[in-house]
DRENFIVO-200435 format. One line per 4 residues: number of its first residue (from 1); their letters; for each residue z negated, x negated, y of C-alpha. Coordinates in steps of 0.001 Angstrom, whole numbers, plus 500000, padded with zeros to 6 digits. Each point is the difference from the previous one (the first is absolute). Layout:
// DRENFIVO-200435
NUM = a = Z X Y | ...
//
This chain:
// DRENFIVO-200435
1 = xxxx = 690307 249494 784946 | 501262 503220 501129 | 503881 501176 500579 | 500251 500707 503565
5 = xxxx = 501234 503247 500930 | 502956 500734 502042 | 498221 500687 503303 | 498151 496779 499915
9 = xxxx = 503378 497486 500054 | 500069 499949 504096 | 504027 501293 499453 | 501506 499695 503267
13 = xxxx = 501671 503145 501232 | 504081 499318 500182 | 499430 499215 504192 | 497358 498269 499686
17 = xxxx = 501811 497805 497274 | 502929 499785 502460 | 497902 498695 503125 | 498176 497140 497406
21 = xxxx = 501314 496454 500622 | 502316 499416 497071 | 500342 497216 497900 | 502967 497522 501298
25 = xxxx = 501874 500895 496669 | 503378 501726 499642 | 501165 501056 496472 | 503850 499778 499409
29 = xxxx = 500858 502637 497005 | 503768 498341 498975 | 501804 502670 498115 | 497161 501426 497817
33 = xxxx = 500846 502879 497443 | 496549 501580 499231 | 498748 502468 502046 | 496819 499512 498404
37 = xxxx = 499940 496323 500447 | 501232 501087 503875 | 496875 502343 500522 | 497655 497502 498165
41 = xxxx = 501021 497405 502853 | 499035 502301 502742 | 496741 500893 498626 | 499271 495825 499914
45 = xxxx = 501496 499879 503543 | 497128 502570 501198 | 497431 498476 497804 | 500766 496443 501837
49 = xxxx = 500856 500910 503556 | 503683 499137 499414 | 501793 500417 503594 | 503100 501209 499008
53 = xxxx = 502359 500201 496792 | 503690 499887 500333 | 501754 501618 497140 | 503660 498604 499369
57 = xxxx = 503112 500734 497960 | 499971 502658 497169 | 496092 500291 500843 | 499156 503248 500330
61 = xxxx = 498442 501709 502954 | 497229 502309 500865 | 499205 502755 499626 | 500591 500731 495972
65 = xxxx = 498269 501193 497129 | 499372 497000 497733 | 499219 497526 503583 | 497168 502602 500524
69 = xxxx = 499001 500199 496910 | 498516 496230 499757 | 499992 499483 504071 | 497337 503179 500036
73 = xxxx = 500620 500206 503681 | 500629 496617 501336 | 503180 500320 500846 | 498407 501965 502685
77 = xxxx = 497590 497354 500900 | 502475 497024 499623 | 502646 498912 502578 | 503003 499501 498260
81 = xxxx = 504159 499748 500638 | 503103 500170 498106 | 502363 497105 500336 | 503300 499807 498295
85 = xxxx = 500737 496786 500004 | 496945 497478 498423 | 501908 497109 501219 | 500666 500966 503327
89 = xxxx = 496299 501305 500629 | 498059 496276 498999 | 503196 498095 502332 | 498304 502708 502805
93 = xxxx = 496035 499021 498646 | 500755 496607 500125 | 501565 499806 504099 | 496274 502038 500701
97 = xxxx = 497769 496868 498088 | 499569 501986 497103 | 499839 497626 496733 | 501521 501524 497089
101 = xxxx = 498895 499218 496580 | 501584 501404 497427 | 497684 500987 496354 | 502560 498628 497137
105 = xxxx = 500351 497539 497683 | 501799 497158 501443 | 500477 496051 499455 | 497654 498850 503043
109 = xxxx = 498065 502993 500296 | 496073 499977 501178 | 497699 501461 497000 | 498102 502131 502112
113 = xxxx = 496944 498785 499921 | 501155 496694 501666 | 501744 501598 502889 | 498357 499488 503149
117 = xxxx = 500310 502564 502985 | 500652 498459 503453 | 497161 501039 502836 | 501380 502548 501972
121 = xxxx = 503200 500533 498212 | 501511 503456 498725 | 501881 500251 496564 | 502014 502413 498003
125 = xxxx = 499989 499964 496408 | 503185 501151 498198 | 499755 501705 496732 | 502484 500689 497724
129 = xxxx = 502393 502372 498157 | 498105 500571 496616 | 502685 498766 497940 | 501669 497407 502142
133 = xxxx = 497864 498388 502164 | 500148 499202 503309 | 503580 499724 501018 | 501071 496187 499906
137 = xxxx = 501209 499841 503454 | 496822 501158 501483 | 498108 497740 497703 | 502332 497238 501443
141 = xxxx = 499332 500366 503783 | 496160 500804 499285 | 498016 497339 501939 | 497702 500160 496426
145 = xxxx = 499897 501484 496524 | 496570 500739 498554 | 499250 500435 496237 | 497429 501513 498240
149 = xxxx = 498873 497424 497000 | 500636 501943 496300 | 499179 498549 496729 | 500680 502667 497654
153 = xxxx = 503595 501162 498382 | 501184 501667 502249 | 499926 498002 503718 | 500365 503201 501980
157 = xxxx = 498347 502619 501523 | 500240 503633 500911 | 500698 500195 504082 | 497120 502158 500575
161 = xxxx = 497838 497126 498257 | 501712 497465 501365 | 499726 501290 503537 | 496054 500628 499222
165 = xxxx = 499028 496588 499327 | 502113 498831 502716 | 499113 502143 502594 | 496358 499050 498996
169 = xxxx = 500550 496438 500161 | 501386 499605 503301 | 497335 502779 501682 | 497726 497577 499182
173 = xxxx = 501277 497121 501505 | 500792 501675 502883 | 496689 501537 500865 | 497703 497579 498593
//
């Protein structure tokens, strides 16, 4: 095996990336602190086709130091849109068909690996405030909660992670 080098990774150029088909996912970042874990999230979202990310609350905004320094870019490449109000924005989701499922632990939550995507549906996924959670009044007018299985100590996860293994697992349910 050989590394490949950087010119052999087919990177899109940022309009190129733009004018691909995106995958029907929208990420939800619900009051997140880290600017690191905020740049991290972008650089996923290109990595995944992610059509848009809505940033809400105390989330901070591009552009910034510490976003670019994890999002290397992708804040370019990424659509994305503050929102003040988390609440407000998945009531507006929800009136366009757009399923929100929130990623918390929750009594009648879906582990993730048994949630099942509907055929032609579009979700958001809302992550949450690194301390906190997602708010409970979001969580409560969710139409699902998703959590990601843990068997160790601690039972949670950095956002970044979190948004990772999430982000993978639903790309491939919804293009395969």
């Amino acid at each position: 095996m050989r590394k490949l080098k950087n010119s052999e990774l087919d990177r899109l150029e940022i309009e190129a990336f733009k004018a691909k088909k995106k995958t029907p996912l929208l990420i939800i970042l619900d009051n997140i602190r880290s600017l690191n874990n905020i740049g991290s999230v972008f650089r996923t979202s290109d990595a995944f086709l992610i059509e848009k990310i809505y940033l809400c609350g105390i989330t901070a905004k591009p552009p910034h130091r510490d976003i670019h320094k994890t999002a290397l870019g992708a804040t370019d490449s990424v659509t994305w849109e503050y929102v003040e109000d988390t609440l407000t924005l998945i009531r507006k989701l929800q009136k366009e068909n757009i399923k929100i499922a929130s990623i918390e632990q929750a009594d009648n939550s879906v582990k993730l690996q048994d949630f099942k995507i509907e055929k032609n549906q579009k979700y958001a996924i809302v992550m949450g405030n690194e301390v906190k959670g997602v708010q409970q009044e979001v969580v409560t007018e969710s139409d699902y909660c998703i959590e990601i299985p843990q068997f160790g100590t601690k039972h949670s996860l950095n956002i970044s992670v979190t948004t990772g293994i999430v982000v993978w697992d639903l790309f491939k349910k919804l293009k395969f």
